[in-house]
C-alpha positions in Angstrom: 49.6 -15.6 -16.7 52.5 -12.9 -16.5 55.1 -15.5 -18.0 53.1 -16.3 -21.1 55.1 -15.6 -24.0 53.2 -18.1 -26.8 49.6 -18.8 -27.8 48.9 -22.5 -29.3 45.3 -21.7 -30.7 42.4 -24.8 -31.8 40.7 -23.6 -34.7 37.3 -25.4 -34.8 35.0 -24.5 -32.1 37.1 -22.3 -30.1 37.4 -19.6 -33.1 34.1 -20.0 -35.3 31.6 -21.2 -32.9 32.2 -19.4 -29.1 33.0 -22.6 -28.0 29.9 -24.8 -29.2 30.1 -28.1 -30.8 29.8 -28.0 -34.2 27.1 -30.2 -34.5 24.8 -27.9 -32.6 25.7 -25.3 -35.2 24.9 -27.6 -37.8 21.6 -29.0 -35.9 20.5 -25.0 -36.3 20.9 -25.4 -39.7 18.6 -28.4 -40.0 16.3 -26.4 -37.9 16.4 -23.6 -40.4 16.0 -25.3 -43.6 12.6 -27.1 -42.3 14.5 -30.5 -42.3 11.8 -32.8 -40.0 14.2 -35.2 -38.1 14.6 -36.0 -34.9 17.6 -35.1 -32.9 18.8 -38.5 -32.7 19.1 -39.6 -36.4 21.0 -36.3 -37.0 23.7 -37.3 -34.9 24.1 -40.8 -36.6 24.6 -38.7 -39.7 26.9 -36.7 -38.6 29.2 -39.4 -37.3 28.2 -41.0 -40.5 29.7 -38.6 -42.5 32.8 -37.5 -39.9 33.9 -41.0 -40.0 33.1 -40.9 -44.5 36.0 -38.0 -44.5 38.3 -39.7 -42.4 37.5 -43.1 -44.5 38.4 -41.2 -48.1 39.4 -38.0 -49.3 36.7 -36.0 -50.6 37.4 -32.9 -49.1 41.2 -31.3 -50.8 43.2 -28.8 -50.1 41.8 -25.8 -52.4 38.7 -25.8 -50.7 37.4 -23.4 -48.4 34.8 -23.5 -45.6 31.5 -23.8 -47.5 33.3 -26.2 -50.3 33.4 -28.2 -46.8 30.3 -28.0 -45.7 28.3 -28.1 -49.0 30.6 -31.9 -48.9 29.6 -32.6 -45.7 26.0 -31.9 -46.0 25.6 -34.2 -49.2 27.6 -36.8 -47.3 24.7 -36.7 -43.9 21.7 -35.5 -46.1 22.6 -38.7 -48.7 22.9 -41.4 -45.6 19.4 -40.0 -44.4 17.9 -40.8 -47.9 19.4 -44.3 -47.5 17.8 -44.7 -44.1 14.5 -43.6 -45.8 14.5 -40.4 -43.8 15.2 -37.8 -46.1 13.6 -37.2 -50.0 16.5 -37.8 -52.4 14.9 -34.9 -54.8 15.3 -32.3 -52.0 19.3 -33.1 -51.3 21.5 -30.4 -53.2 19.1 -27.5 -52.5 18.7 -28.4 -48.7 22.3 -29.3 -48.7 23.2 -26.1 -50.2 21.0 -23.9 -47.8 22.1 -25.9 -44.6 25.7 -25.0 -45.5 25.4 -20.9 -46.2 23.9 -21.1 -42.7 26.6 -22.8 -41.0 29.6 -20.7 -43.1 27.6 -17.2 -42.4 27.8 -18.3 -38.8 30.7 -19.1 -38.7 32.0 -16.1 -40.6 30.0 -13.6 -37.9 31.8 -15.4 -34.9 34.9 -15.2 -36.8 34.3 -11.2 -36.9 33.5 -11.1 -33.2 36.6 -12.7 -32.5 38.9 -11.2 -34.5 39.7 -7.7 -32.3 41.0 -10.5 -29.8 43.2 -12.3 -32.4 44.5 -8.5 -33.3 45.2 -8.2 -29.9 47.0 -11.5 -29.1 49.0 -11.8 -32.2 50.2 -8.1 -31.7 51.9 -9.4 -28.4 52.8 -13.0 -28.8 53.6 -15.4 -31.5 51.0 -17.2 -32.5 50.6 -21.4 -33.8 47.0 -22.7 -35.2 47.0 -26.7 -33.7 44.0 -28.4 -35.3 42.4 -31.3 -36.1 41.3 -30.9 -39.9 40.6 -32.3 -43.1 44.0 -30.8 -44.9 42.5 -27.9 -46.1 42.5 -25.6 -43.3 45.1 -23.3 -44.8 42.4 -22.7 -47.9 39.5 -21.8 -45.0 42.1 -19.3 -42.9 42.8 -17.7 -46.0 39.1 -17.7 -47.1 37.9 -15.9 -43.5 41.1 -13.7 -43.4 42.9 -14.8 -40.4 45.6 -16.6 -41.6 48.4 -13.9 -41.1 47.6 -14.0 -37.3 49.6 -17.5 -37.0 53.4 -18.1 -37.6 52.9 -22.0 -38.3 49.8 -24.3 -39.0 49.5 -27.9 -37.4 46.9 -29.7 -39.2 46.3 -33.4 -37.9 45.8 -34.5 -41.8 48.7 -33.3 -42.4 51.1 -34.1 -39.7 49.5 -37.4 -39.1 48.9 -36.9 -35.8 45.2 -36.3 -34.2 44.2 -34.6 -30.7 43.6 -36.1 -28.1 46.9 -36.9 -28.7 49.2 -34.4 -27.0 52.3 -34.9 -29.8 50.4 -32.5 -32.1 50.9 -30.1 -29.4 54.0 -30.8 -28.8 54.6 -30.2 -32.6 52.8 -26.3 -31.4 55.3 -25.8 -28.7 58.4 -26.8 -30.6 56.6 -24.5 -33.7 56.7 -21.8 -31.2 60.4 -22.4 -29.8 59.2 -21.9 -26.2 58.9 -24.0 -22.7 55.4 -25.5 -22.7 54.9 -24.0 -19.3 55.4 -20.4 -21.6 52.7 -21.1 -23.7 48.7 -20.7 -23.3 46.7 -23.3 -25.3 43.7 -22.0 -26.2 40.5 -24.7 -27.1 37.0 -25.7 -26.7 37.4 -29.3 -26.2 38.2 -30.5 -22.7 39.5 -34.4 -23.9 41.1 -32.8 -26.8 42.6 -29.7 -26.5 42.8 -28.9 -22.0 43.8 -32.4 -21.4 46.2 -32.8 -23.6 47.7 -29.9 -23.2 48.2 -29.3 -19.6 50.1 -33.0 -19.6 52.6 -31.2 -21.8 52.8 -28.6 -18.6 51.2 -26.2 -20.8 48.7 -23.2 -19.5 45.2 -23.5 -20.8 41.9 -22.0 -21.4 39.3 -23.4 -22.2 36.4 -21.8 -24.1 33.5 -23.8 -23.1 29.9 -24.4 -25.1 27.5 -26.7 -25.5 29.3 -29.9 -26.1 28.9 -33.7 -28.2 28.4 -34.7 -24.3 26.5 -34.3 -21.3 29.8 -36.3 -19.8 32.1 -33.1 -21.1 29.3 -30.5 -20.1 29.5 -31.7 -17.0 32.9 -31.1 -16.2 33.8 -28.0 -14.3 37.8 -26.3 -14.7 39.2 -23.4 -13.5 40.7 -22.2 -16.8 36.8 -22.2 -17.8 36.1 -18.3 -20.1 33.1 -17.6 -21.2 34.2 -16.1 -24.4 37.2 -15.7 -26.2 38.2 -12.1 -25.4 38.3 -12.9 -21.6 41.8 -14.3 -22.8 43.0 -10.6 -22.9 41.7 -10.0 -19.0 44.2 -13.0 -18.4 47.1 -12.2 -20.5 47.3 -8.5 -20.7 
């Protein structure tokens, strides 16, 4: 990847989880706070309460990654108590516990990554493309890694949403570059690799557990392990 001379960077997943669906990061959390579910009605909350934030606003701009999640959690935890699987009583403090799990992950992945951000944005220019709620500048800003990217793309605020490959488009033209001169960077293969590569751009993908067995199963050869094999590639 000699003739790379951009990086178009997901945030979600590929940044603050090593490439693992968020809901598994969440379904830890569950785990941890003793919450007695079944694997099946957690996902229906969490679409529950993924397709609640796209449906209304509740999360805004000022708020940061646990404001988020602390949201989130009351959103799934409350559609639980309605399906008579959860106890109203115990909502806020499970709530509140599930989500210092998920941000103190987050935050030590974000650590482990960030000697590779150094590294990257010390060589290339740099563009954050993500799918988010509209507050993703507050979270960057919160876990200190907002300086490493010259322009944001947030989906609720452009108004467009991967799998689309326009918001990428929106990263290349952010970047001022040929697509073929930029690396896109993501953990999704539907919604950041494919998307991408039609734009002609390069791509790695970080890959994790996924939402899917479908997207588990699919083999690439732009596969890394972790993020810092991005440097073997690019340096």
């Amino acid at each position: 990847m000699a003739d790379i001379k951009g990086i178009i960077f997901d945030y979600g997943g590929t940044i603050d989880t090593r490439g693992v669906h968020w809901s598994e990061i969440i379904w830890d959390g569950y785990q941890a706070a003793h919450i007695d579910i079944d694997k099946e009605s957690f996902r229906e909350c969490y679409v529950f309460a993924e397709r609640e934030l796209a449906r209304a606003q509740h999360i805004l701009p000022h708020h940061n990654f646990y404001d988020l999640l602390l949201i989130k959690m009351r959103i799934e935890l409350g559609y639980l108590v309605e399906q008579g699987k959860f106890d109203a009583a115990a909502l806020e403090k499970k709530a509140a516990e599930i989500a210092q799990y998920c941000y103190d992950q987050a935050r030590c992945c974000i650590e482990e990554a960030r000697p590779t951000l150094e590294s990257l944005y010390n060589r290339y220019p740099m563009v954050l493309v993500s799918n988010f709620y509209g507050n993703v500048e507050s979270v960057l800003t919160d876990f200190n890694l907002r300086q490493y990217f010259k322009q944001i793309i947030e989906s609720a605020v452009v108004g467009v949403r991967k799998p689309d490959p326009q918001i990428f488009a929106l990263g290349v033209e952010a970047l001022g570059l040929p697509a073929q001169e930029v690396l896109v960077i993501g953990d999704s293969y539907k919604k950041d690799i494919v998307p991408a590569e039609s734009l002609g751009c390069r791509v790695a993908w970080i890959k994790g557990k996924g939402w899917t067995a479908e997207e588990d199963a699919v083999v690439h050869p732009a596969i890394i392990k972790k993020l810092s094999d991005v440097l073997d590639a690019v340096l």
